[in-house]
N, C-alpha and C positions, 0 to 999 in steps of 0.2 A: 262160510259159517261165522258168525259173529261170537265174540267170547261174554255176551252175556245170554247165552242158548245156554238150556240146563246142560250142567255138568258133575260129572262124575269124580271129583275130588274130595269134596267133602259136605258132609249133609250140614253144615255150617254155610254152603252157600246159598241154601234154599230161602225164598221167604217166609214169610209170617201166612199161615194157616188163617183161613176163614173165621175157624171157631174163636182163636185166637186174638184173631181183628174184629172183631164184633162184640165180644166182651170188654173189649181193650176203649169201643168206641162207646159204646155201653158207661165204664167207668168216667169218659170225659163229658157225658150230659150235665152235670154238677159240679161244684165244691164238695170236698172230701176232707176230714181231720189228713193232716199231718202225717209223716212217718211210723204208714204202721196202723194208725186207731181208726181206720176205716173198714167200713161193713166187708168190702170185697177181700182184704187180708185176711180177716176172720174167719169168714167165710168158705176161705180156700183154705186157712189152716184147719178147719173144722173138716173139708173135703178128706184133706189127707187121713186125718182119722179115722174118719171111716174107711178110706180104701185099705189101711194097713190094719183095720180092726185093731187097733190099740190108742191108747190117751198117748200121744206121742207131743214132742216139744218140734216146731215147725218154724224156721227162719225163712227168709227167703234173700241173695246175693245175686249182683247182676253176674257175674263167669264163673266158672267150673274154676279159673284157678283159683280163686277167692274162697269158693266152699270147700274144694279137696285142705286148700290149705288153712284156713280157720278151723274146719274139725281137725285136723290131727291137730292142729294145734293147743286143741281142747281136751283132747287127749292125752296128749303129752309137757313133758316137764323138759327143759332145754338138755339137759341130761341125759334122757331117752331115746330108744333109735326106733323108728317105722321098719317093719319085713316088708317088701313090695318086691313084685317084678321085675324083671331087670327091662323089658319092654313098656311097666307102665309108666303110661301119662304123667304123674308126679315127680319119675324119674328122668323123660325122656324130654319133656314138653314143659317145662312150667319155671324153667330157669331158675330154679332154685327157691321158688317162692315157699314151699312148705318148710324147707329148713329157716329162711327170713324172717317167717310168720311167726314161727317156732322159738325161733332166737337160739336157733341149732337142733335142732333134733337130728339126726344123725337117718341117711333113707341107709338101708341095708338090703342088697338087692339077692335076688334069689332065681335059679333057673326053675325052670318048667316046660314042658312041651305045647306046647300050641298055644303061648304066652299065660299061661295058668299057674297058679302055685300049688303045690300038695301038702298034705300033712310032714312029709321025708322031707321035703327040703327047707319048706319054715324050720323043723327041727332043727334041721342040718345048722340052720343061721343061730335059732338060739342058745342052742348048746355048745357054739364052737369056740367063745369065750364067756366067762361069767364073773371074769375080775372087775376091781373099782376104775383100773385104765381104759375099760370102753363101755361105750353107752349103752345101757339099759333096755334089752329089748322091751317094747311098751304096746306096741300096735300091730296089727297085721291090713295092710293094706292090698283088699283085693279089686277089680274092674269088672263090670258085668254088664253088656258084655265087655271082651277081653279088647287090646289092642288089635289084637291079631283077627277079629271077630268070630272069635267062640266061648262058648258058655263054662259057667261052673251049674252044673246037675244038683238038685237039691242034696244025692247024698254025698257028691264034692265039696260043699259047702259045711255039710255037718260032719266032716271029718276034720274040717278045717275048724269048726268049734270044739272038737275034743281038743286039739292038740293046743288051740285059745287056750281055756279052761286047764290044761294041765300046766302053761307056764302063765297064766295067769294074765293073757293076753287080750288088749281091745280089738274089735274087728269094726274096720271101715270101711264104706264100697262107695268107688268113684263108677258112680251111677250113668257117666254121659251117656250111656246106651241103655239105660235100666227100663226103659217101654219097650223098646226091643227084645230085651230079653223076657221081659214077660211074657209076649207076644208068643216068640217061638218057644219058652217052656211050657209053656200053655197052665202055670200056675200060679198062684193067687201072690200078690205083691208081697202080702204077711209069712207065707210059706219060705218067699227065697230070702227074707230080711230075718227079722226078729225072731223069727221060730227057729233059723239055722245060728242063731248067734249072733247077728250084725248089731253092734250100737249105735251106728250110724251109715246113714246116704241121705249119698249127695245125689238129689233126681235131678237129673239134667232139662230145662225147655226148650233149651234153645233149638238145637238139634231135634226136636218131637216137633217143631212148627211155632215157638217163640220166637219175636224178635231177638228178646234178652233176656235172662233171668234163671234162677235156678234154686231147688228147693233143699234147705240142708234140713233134714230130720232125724232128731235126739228118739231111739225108741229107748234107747236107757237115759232116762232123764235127768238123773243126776250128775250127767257130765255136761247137759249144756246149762251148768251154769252161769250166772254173768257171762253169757255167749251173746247176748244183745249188744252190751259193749264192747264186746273183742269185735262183732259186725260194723258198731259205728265208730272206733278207733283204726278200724283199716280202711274207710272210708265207703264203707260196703252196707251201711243203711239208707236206702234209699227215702228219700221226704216223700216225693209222690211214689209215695211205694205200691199203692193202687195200681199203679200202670206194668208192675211186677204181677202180682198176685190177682188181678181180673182175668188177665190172658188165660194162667195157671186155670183159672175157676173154669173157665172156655172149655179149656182140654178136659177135666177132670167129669165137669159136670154134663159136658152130652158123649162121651166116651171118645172122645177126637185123637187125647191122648194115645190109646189102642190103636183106635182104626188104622192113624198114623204109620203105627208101627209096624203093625203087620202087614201095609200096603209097602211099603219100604222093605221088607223081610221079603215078601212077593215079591219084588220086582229084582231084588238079590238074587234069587232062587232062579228067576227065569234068567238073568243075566248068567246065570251061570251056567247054565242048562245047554244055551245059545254057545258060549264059550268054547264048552267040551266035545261041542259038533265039530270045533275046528281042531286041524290036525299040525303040531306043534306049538299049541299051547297048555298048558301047565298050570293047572289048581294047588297053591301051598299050604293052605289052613284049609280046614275043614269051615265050609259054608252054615253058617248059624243062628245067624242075624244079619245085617242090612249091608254087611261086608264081605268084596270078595278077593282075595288076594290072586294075584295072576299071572306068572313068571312069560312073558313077550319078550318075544328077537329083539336088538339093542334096534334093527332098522325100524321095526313095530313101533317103538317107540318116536322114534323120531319121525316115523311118518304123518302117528299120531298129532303129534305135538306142530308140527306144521300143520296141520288143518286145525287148530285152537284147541284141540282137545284138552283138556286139564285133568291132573291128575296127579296122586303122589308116588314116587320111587324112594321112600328111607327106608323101604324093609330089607334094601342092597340093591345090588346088580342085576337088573333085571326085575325085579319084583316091585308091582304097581300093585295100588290098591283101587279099588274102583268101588265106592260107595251110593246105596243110593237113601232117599229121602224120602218124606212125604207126600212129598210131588211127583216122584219119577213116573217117566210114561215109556211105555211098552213101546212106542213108535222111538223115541229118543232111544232108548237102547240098542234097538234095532239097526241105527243111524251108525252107531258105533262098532255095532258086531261087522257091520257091511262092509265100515274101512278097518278095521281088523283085518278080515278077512284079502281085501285087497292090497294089504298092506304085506300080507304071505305070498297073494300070490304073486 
């Protein structure tokens, strides 16, 4: 088996989607203004609009750490601390970048069950100092979906805006999964953003079938201000920005974005299915979205991984995540459940 056969690591190794390449190739027939004042930006920032039903402020950043960490930093005063997971991405994955961006913001980390935060333990963090010797809780940073891949429920979210609203809290959502979960909530993008509270997401492409790119949007507009510059002082404006925002327009405007998702969510669903037929293997998160966690014998592992298999093991000992993509196929699955399976017996 050769190591570039699709693999179950991360939906970052997938390539670039049809729809995506064809707008992409679309935007390079011509010359195009500069950074940003081309029809296809526009365009796509005009799409966003309508998919969230509100006048919202739309940037677009080539990586997820560049967005998660420009908005909070847009949010925040160096003085201030972000509530997040103690699982998420910002916390676990991004070296430090949002504190960098920030020029300190202080991340303030929080437990929760199946990587999630609640109303009780956001409390728990902002209530347990409120002197001038620590940083100023300022943000609540949630993931949708989760690291762990499960959801926040529209009314987990709006309990997560009272408790905003009672300390006077921003809410931010590192979106790398945010097609996905729309997918499986089966409700409208406006619903689980700006109607629950959210001032901002970060919508991830790259992951949904981009090469590169990712879309920050302000649905409270008055925080991204002067955020055009904070994008081109971190180096994060792109000149042929076209080559950003066409793909975007790809996915949005023939529904690719969706289809994506839910094909990925499917192919999760059936991987899982397959899994639980076999007799000592172990489901750890609840299955939600496009990920599935999977506690295998340490030999599972290594039989695995002697046949190319890829994959990641940081949830601990034992515990593999197996993600799939907009491309995963029902036969490739299959391919894996089989050495799985002979890998028990």
């Amino acid at each position: 088996m050769s190591n570039n056969s699709e693999q179950f690591a991360s939906d970052n190794y997938s390539g670039i989607c049809p729809e995506a390449l064809e707008y992409m190739l679309r935007a390079n027939q011509a010359s195009a203004p500069a950074y940003g004042n081309d029809e296809w930006t526009q365009k796509a920032a005009d799409y966003f609009r309508e998919l969230f039903e509100i006048d919202c402020e739309v940037f677009f950043a080539f990586n997820g750490t560049a967005a998660n960490s420009l908005s909070l930093a847009a949010l925040c005063q160096s003085y201030h601390s972000v509530i997040c997971h103690e699982t998420s991405h910002i916390e676990t994955d991004e070296c430090g970048a949002p504190e960098f961006t920030s020029n300190g913001s202080k991340l303030l980390l929080a437990k929760g069950e199946n990587g999630k935060l609640t109303p009780e333990t956001i409390e728990a963090v902002v209530t347990k100092r409120s002197d001038i010797h620590y940083p100023k809780p300022k943000v609540i940073s949630i993931t949708q979906a989760t690291e762990l891949g499960t959801l926040y429920t529209p009314e987990e979210l709006l309990g997560i805006k009272e408790v905003a609203k009672q300390y006077n809290l921003k809410i931010h959502v590192d979106g790398a999964r945010f097609a996905n979960a729309v997918a499986a909530l089966n409700k409208s993008p406006a619903e689980i953003t700006w109607k629950s509270g959210v001032d901002v997401l970060c919508f991830c492409g790259t992951k949904n079938g981009m090469a590169l790119g990712e879309a920050i949007i302000f649905f409270n507009k008055s925080l991204a201000e002067d955020f055009d510059y904070r994008c081109k002082q971190a180096g994060q404006l792109a000149s042929k920005m076209r080559f950003i925002s066409a793909p975007w327009l790809g996915l949005l405007e023939t529904g690719a974005w969706l289809k994506n998702a839910r094909h990925a969510n499917l192919c999760a669903e059936y991987l899982e299915n397959q899994l639980l037929k076999i007799e000592g293997v172990e489901i750890l998160f609840p299955r939600e979205a496009n990920a599935v966690f999977v506690k295998l014998p340490e030999q599972v592992i290594h039989s695995l991984k002697a046949k190319n298999w890829q994959f990641y093991t940081f949830i601990g000992v034992g515990g593999v995540r197996l993600m799939c993509a907009w491309n995963t196929t029902q036969a490739r699955i299959d391919e894996l459940i089989q050495d799985i399976q002979q890998a028990i017996a």
